[in-house]
C-alpha positions as CSV (number, residue, x, y, z in Angstrom):
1,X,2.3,-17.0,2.7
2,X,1.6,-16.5,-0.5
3,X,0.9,-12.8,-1.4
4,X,-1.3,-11.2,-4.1
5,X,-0.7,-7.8,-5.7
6,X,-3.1,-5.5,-7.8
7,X,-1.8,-3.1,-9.7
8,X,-5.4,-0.9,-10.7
9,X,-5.9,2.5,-11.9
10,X,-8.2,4.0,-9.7
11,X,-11.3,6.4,-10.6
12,X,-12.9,9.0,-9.0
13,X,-16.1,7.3,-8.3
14,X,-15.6,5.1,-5.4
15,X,-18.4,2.4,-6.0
16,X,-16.9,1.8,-9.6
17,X,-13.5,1.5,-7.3
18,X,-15.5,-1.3,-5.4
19,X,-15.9,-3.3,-8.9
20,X,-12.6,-3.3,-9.5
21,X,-11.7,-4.4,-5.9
22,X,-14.0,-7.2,-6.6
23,X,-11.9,-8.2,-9.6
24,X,-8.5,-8.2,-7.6
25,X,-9.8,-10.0,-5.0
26,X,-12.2,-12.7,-6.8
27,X,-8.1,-13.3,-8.9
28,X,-6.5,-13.2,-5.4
29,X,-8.7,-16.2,-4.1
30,X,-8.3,-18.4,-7.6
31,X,-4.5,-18.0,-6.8
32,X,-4.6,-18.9,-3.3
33,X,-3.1,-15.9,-2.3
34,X,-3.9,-15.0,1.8
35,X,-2.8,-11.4,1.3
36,X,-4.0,-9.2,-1.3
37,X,-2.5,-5.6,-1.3
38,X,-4.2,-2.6,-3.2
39,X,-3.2,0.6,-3.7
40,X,-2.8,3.8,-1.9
41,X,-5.9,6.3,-3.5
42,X,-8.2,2.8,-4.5
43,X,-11.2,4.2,-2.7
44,X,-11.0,7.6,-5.1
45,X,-8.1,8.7,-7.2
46,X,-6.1,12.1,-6.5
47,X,-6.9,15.1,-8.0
48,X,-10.5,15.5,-6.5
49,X,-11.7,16.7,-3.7
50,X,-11.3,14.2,-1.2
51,X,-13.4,15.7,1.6
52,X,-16.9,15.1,0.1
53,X,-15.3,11.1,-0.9
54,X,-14.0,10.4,3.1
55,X,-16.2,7.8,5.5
56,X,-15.4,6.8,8.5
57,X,-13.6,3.1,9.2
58,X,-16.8,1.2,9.7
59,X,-18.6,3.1,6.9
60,X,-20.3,1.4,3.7
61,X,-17.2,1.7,1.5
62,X,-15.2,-0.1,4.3
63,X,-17.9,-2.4,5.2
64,X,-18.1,-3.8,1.6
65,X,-14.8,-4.1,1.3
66,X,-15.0,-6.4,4.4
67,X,-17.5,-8.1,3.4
68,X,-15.6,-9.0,0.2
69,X,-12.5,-9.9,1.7
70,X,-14.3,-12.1,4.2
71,X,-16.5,-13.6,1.4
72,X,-13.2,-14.9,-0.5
73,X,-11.5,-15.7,2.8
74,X,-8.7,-13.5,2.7
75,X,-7.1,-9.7,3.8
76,X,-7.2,-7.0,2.2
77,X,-5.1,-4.1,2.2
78,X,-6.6,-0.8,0.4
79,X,-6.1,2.7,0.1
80,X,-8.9,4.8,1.9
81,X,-9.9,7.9,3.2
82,X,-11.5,8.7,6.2
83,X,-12.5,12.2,8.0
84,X,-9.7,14.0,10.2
85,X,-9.8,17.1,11.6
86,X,-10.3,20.8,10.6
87,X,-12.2,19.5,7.5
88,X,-8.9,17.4,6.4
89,X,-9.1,14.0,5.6
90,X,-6.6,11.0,6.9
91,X,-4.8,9.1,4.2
92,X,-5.7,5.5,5.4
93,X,-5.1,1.9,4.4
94,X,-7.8,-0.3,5.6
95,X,-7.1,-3.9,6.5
96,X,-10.3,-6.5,6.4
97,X,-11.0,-9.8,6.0
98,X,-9.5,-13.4,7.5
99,X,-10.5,-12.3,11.0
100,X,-8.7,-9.0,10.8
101,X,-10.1,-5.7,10.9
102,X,-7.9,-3.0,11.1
103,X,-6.2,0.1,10.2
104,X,-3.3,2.7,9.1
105,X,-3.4,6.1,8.9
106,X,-0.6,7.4,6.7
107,X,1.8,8.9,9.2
108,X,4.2,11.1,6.5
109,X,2.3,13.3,4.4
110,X,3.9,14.1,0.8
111,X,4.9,17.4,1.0
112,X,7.1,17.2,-2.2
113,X,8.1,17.3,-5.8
114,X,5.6,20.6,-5.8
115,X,2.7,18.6,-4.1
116,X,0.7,19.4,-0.7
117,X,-0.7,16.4,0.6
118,X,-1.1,17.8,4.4
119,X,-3.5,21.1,2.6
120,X,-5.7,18.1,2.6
121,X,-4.9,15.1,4.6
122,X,-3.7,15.0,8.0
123,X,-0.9,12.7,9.2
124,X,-1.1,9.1,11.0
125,X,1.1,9.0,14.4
126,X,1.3,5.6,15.1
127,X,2.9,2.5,13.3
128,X,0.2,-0.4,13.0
129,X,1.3,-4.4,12.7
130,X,-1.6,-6.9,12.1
131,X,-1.7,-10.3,11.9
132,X,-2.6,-12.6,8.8
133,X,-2.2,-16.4,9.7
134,X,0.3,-16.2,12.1
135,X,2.4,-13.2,9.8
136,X,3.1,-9.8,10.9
137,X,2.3,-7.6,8.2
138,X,3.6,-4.1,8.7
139,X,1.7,-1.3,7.0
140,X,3.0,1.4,4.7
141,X,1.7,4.4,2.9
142,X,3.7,5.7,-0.2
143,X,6.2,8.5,1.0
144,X,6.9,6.4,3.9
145,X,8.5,4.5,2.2
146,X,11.4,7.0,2.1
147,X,11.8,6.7,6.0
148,X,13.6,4.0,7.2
149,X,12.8,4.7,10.9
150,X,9.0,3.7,10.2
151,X,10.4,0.2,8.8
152,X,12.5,-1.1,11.7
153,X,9.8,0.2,14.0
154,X,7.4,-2.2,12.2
155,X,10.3,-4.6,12.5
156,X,10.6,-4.6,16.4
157,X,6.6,-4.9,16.3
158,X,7.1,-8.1,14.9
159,X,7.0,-7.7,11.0
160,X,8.2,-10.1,8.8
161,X,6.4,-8.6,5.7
162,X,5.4,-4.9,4.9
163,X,2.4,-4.0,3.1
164,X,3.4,-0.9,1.5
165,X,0.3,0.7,-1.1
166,X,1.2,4.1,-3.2
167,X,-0.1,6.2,-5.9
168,X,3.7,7.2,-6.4
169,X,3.5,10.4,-8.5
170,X,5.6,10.4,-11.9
171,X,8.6,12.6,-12.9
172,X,12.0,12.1,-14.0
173,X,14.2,9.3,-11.9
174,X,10.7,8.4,-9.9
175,X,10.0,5.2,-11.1
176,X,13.9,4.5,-10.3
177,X,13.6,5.6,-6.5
178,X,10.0,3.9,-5.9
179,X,11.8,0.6,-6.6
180,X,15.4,1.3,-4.8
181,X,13.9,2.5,-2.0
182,X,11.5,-0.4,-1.5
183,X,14.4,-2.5,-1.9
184,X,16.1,-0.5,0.6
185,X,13.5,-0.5,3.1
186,X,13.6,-4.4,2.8
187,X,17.3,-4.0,3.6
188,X,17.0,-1.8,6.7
189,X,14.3,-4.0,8.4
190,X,15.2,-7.0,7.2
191,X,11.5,-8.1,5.6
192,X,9.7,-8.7,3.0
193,X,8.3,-5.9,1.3
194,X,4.9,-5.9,-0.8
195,X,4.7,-2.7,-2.7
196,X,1.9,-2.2,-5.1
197,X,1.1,1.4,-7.0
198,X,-1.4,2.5,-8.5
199,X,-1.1,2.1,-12.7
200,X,0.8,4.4,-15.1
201,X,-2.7,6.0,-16.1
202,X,-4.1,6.0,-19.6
203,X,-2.2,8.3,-21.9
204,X,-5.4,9.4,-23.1
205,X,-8.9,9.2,-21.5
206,X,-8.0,7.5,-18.9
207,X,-7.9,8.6,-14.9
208,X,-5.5,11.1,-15.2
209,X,-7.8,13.5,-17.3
210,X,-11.1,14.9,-16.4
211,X,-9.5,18.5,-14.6
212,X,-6.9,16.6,-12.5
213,X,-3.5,19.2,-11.8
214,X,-0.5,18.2,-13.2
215,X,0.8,18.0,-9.6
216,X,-1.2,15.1,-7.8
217,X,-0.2,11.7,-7.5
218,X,-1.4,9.5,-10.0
219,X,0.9,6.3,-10.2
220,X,3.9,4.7,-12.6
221,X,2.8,0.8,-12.0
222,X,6.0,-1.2,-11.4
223,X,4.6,-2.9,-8.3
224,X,7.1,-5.5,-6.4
225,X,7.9,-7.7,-4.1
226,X,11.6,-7.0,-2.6
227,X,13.3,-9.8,-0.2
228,X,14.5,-9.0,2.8
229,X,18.3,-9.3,1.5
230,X,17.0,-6.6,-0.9
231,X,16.5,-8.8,-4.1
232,X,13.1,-8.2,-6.2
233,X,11.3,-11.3,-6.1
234,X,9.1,-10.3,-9.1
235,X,8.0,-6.8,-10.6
236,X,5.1,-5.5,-12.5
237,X,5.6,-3.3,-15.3
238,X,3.8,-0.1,-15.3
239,X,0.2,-1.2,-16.8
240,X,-2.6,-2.9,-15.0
241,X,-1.4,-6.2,-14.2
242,X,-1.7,-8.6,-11.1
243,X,1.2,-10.1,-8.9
244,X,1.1,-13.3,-7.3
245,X,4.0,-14.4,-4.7
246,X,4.9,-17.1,-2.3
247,X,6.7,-15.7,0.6
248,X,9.0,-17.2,3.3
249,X,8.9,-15.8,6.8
250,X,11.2,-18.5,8.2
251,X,13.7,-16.8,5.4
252,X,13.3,-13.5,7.3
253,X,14.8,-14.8,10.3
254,X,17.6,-16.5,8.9
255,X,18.6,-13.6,7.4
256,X,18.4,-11.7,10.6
257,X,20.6,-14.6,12.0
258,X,23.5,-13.8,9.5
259,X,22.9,-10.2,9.0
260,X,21.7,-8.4,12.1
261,X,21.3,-5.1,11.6
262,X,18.4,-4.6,13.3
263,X,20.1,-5.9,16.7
264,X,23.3,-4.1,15.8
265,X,22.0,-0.3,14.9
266,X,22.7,2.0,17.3
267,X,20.5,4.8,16.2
């Protein structure tokens, strides 16, 4: 499978989102990639109200991102947000194109490093596989990424890969953890995992500006691909950039043939 990453700096304005979408994806099909996985946050950036920005699953932001996807033949993975309950929104990653339509609604909300993600978003319950061309692709939302529990899950559903999308918030030692602990989770499941951030934002006039707090997630690039022995495959720096890798999943079960932890664990 070969697997494309884009590494964008979202806005708030979710149409302008859509052209940038369109850029990833229209690069995704000249590689040949069958996967292309966007951010957490590409719909709108953090640091707005996300309320007035939510639509439902099968709205038009979703709908044109489908009809993208299925335009260029591929899936899509991308960071959304859709209406919840008690005037929250759900953190979601919709998944469209190559005869899949689905998606994942962010099941642990970042309540950390100073920052109140459930204020505004309420949490996922359930973990979602789909299938892309005979792959399971596990979903992911940033600060799941620090739960291991949520990866072997995904696992026993029958992922070889993991889609993981963040707008991983900066701050001393972060940009260390978002990779060690994507090559961790690749480690504890025994997969592949695909995780692409959102951009190190503009130092000046870019995203970040325009009345966002100091405390909302914007992103520090560094987008990767880990193997499921826990090697990075490739990496992105922490600028705009695109990623484009061919992917195994007959090497995911020979690795659980010699290293079995996910038979072995016993809690």
């Amino acid at each position: 499978m070969r697997i494309a990453l884009g590494q964008i700096s979202s806005t708030a304005d979710p149409r302008a989102n859509l052209e940038l979408v369109a850029a990833e994806v229209a690069a995704a099909r000249s590689a040949g990639a069958r996967l292309l996985v966007l951010p957490e946050a590409t719909m709108c950036r953090f640091g707005v109200p996300l309320a007035p920005v939510a639509e439902p699953v099968d709205g038009p932001w979703a709908a044109e991102l489908e009809r993208l996807a299925d335009a260029a033949g591929l899936t899509v993975v991308a960071g959304a947000f859709t209406p919840g309950e008690g005037g929250r929104v759900r953190n979601t990653l919709l998944v469209r194109g190559g005869g899949v339509r689905a998606h994942y609604d962010k099941v642990h909300v970042y309540d950390a490093f100073g920052y109140a993600e459930s204020d505004a978003v309420e949490p996922g319950r359930e973990p979602v596989v789909v299938d892309v061309d005979g792959v399971g692709v596990g979903l992911g939302t940033c600060y799941d990424v620090r739960f291991p529990g949520l990866f072997t899950a995904l696992a026993e559903r029958g992922a070889s890969v993991v889609a993981v999308a963040a707008s991983w918030g900066a701050g001393p030692g972060k940009a260390e953890q978002w990779e060690l602990l994507a090559r961790a989770r690749a480690l504890d499941s025994t997969c592949f995992v695909a995780a692409c951030g959102q951009a190190e934002p503009a130092p000046a006039g870019g995203p970040a500006e325009a009345g966002e707090p100091s405390d909302a997630p914007t992103g520090v690039g560094r987008s990767l691909v880990a193997g499921p022995l826990g090697q990075v495959v490739a990496q992105l720096g922490p600028g705009p950039g695109r990623l484009v890798v061919d992917v195994d999943p007959g090497e995911v079960e020979g690795v659980r043939g010699v290293l079995p932890v996910l038979a072995n664990r016993r809690f």
